[in-house]
C-alpha positions, 0 to 999 in steps of 0.5 A, spaced: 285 317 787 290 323 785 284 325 780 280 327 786 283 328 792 289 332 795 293 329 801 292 334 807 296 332 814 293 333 820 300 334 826 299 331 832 304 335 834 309 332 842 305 326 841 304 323 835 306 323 828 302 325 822 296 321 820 294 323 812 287 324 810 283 327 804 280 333 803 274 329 800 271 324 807 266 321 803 272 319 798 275 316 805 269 312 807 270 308 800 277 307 801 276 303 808 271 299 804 277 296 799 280 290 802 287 292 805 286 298 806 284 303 811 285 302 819 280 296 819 282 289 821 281 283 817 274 282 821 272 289 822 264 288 819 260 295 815 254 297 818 250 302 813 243 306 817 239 306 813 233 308 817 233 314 821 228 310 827 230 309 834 230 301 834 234 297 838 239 291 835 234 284 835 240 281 836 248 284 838 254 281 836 251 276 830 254 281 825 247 283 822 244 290 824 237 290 824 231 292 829 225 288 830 223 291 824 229 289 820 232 296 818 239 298 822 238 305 826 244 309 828 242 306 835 242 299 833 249 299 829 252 302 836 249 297 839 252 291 834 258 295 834 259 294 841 257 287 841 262 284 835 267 281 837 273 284 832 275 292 834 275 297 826 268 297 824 264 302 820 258 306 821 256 308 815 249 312 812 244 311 807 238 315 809 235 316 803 237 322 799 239 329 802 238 331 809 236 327 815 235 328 822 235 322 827 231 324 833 233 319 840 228 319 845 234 315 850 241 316 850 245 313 845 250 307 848 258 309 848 261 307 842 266 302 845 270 298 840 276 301 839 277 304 831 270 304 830 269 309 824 262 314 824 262 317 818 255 321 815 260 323 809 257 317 806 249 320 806 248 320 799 247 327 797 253 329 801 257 334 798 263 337 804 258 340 809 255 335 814 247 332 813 246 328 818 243 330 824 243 327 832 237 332 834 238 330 842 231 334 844 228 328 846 233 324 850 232 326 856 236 329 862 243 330 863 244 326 856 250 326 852 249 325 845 255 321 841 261 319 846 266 315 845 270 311 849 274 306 846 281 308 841 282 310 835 276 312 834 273 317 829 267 321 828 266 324 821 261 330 818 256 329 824 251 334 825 249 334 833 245 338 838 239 339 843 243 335 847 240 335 855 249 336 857 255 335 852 255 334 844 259 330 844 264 326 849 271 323 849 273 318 854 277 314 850 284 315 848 287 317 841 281 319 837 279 324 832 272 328 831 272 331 823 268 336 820 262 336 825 257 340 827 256 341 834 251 345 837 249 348 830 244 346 825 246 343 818 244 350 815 251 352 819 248 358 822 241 356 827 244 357 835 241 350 837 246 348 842 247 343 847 245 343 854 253 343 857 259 343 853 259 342 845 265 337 847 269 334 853 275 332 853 277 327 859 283 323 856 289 323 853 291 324 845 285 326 842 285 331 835 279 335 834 279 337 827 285 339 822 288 343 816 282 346 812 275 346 811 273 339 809 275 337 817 274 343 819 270 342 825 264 348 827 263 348 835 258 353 837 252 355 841 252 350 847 250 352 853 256 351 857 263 351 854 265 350 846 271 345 848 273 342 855 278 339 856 279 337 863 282 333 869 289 330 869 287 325 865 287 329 859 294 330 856 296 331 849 290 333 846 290 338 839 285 343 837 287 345 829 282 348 825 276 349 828 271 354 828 269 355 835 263 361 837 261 363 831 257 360 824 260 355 819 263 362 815 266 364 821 263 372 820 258 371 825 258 370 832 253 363 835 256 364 842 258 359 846 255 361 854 262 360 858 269 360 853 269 358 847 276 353 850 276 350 857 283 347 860 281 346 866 284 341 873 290 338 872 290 338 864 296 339 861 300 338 854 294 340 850 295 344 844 290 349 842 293 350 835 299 349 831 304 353 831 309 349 826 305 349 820 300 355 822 293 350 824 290 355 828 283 356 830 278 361 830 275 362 837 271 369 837 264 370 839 264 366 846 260 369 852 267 369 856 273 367 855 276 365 848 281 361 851 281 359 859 286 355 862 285 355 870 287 351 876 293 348 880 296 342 875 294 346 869 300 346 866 305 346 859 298 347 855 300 351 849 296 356 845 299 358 838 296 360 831 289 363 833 284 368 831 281 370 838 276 375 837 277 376 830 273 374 824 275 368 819 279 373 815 282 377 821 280 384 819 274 386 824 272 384 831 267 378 832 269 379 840 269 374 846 269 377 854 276 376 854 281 373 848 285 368 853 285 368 861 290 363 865 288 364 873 287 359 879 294 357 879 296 354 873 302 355 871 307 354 866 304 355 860 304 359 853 301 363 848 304 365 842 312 363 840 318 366 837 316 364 831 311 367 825 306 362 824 306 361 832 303 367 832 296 368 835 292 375 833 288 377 840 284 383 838 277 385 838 275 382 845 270 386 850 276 387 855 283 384 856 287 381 849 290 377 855 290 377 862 294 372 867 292 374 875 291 370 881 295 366 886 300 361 885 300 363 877 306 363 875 312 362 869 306 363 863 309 367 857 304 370 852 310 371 846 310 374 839 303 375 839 300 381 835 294 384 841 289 390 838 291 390 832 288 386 824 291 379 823 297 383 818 299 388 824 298 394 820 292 397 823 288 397 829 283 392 832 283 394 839 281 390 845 276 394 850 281 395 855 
C-alpha cells in the first residue's frame, strides 16, 4: 500500500485526536473491504449502486439492495442501509464508466445507521476529482440533498447540487465530508448551486475536509451561505482545507449569496481552520462576508490560517463583501494567533478586513493576522476601506 499512498492526517484540533487518511480515496474504499480493516464491524454489509434510477428498496433490511427491477439505485442502498441491523455499511458506485448523474424526483431518506461510508471514489473511472453527481432539480421543495444523521459517518467524492434547500446536511455527530462538490458541477467551475446553504451544521464534532487537494472539499455557488454552523447544538466542528466561493482552482469567484461561513446561535468551539499545522481555508468570492460569526452564545469560535479574499496563491483579490465580521453579541472569539501558521491573510475584500461592532460584542481578538496586503506581507493588497 506505501507503493501508492502517502498518509495525510486530518487534526481534529480541542476535541479529538488525529484520524489518518490516504490521499488516494479510492484506495481507501478498497481497504474497507479487506476483512479487519476499516472502521466496519464484523456485520456491516457493501452495497454497490449501480444504477443510476430512482427505485425504492423491494425489500429493506434483507441485505440485498435492489428495486423492483432488481438494480440498486442510490435510493435503495439508503434505504437497506437504514433497514439493516448492524451499523458501518458501505456504499459504494459502479454506474458503468465515467461521469454519471443521478436525478431523484423525491428527497433522498437520511442516512441514518451510524459509520455509514458514501463513497463515489470507487466509480470506475475516477481519478481524484469527483464523477458522481446528486442533481436535486427535480426533488422538490424545501428538499435537502444528502443528510446525514447518524455517527461517524463520511461522504466522500460526491457531486451535489440543484437542491430546493441545503446541499448537504449534518444532524448527526462525529462526521466527515471529503472531497465533495457542493453547489458546483463536476467540470469544477458551473455555478449550479442549491436553494440554501451548500452545508449546514447542526451538531457537534463534525470535520469537513482536511490537509490537501484529495479531500479537499469545493463549496460554492449556493443560494444562501457556503457553510452554517448553528444553534447550540453545534460545537467543535472544523473547516480544514476547503475551497468555499470560488471554483475547483480557487482562481475564480463562484459566490456563495450570503457568506461563505456562517457561525450563528449559540454555536460555539468551532474552528475555521488549523492553526498548528497551517490547514487553512480559501474563503473568497462570497456576496457578503467570508466569515460571519453572529449572535448571543456565539463564542469561543475560532478563525486561523485562512485565505480570505485572496486566491488560491495569496497574491491578488478574489473579494468577499467583508473578510470576517463578529456582531450581534457574540463574544469571546478569535481570529488569527501569536503564532505564523495561525496567521489568516484578510486582504482584497470590498470593505472591511475585519470588523467587530454591535452591542454586547465583547472580549474577541483578531492577532497576528496580515490585513491588505499579499499572503508574504510584502506588498499591498488592499481592502476597499
Amino acid at each position: 500500500i506505501s507503493d501508492f499512498c502517502e498518509e495525510e492526517t486530518i487534526a481534529t484540533p480541542r476535541h479529538a485526536g488525529p484520524i489518518v487518511l490516504f490521499s488516494n480515496i479510492a484506495v481507501v474504499a478498497l481497504l474497507i473491504l479487506l476483512p479487519g480493516i476499516g472502521v466496519h464491524g464484523a456485520h456491516a454489509a457493501i452495497f454497490t449502486v449501480n444504477n443510476n434510477g430512482d427505485g425504492h428498496d423491494a425489500s429493506p433490511g434483507t441485505g440485498t439492495c435492489a428495486d423492483a427491477g432488481g438494480s440498486c439505485t442510490l435510493r435503495a442502498a439508503i434505504e437497506e442501509v437504514n433497514a439493516h441491523a448492524a451499523d458501518g455499511h458501505t456504499i459504494n458506485f459502479a454506474i458503468g464508466t465515467g461521469t454519471v448523474t443521478i436525478t431523484p424526483a423525491t428527497a433522498l431518506p437520511a442516512v441514518m445507521r451510524d459509520g455509514t461510508y458514501i463513497s463515489g471514489a470507487t466509480q470506475p473511472g475516477y481519478a481524484g476529482t469527483p464523477i458522481v453527481e446528486i442533481n436535486g432539480q427535480n426533488a422538490g421543495i424545501t428538499t435537502d440533498g444528502i443528510v446525514l444523521a447518524g455517527s461517524g459517518q463520511y461522504l466522500v467524492s460526491l457531486v451535489v447540487n440543484r437542491f430546493s434547500y441545503h446541499g448537504v446536511s449534518i444532524t448527526g455527530n462525529n462526521n466527515r465530508v471529503l472531497n465533495c462538490y457542493i453547489g458546483i458541477g463536476v467540470n469544477g467551475t458551473s455555478d449550479l448551486g442549491n436553494g440554501g446553504v451548500g452545508l449546514s451544521i447542526t451538531s457537534s464534532n463534525n470535520t469537513i475536509g482536511g490537509n490537501g487537494a484529495s479531500v479537499r472539499n469545493v463549496i460554492s455557488g449556493n443560494s444562501s451561505s457556503g457553510v452554517a454552523i448553528q444553534g447550540a447544538g453545534a460545537s467543535n466542528n472544523t473547516l480544514q482545507g476547503n475551497y468555499i466561493g470560488t471554483d475547483a482552482a480557487g482562481t475564480l469567484a463562484i459566490p456563495n449569496g450570503f457568506n461563505g461561513v456562517l457561525i450563528i446561535d449559540g454555536a460555539t468551539g468551532n474552528d475555521v481552520g488549523y492553526g498548528p499545522s497551517g490547514w487553512g481555508n480559501l474563503i473568497s468570492g462570497n456576496t457578503s462576508a467570508g466569515v460571519r460569526i453572529s449572535g448571543v452564545g456565539t463564542s469561543s469560535n475560532s478563525v486561523q490560517s485562512n485565505l480570505i479574499g485572496t486566491n488560491a496563491s495569496g497574491t491578488a483579490a478574489l473579494a468577499n463583501a467583508s473578510g470576517v465580521e463578529i456582531g450581534d453579541g457574540a463574544a469571546n472569539n478569535s481570529v488569527g494567533g501569536d503564532a505564523a501558521l495561525e496567521r489568516n491573510v484578510l486582504s482584497g475584500n470590498t470593505y472591511d478586513g475585519v470588523i467587530i461592532q454591535g452591542s454586547g460584542t465583547s472580549s474577541n481578538s483578531a492577532t497576528g493576522n496580515y490585513i491588505g496586503t499579499n499572503v508574504s506581507g510584502t506588498a499591498a493588497l488592499a481592502n476597499g476601506r
